[in-house]
Steps between C-alpha positions, in 0.01 A plus 500: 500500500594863418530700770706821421383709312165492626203407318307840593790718439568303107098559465585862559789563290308299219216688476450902489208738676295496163534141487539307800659125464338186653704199655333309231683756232818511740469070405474550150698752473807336664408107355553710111844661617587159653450342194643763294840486689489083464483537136738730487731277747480207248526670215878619620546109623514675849355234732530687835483888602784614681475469869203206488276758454162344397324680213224612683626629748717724236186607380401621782836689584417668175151655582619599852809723358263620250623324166146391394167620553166395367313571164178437464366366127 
């Protein structure tokens, strides 16, 4: 289980005053990056992150310093 960051601080950062994010969006949201950066992993043959660092939690490292935020379509 992820505990840092925390879930209601990454629902923050994800979503803005106009458009307030769910936990179900902060799920989706993260499970897409996630994927994105295993793809991305095994395209480049990596088969490990530096550090043991899981993919999801990277994903969520990224929306709590504010590298992603959330469109809606």
């Amino acid at each position: 289980m992820i505990n840092e960051p925390v879930v209601d601080r990454l629902v923050e950062k994800l979503g803005t005053p106009e458009n307030p994010a769910s936990r179900y969006a902060l799920c989706v949201v993260v499970a897409k990056r996630a994927r994105q950066i295993i793809d991305q992993e095994q395209s480049q043959g990596i088969h490990e992150l530096p550090g043991g660092v899981k993919e999801i939690a990277l994903a969520c490292q990224e929306i709590a310093s504010g590298k992603m935020t959330m469109t809606k379509d």
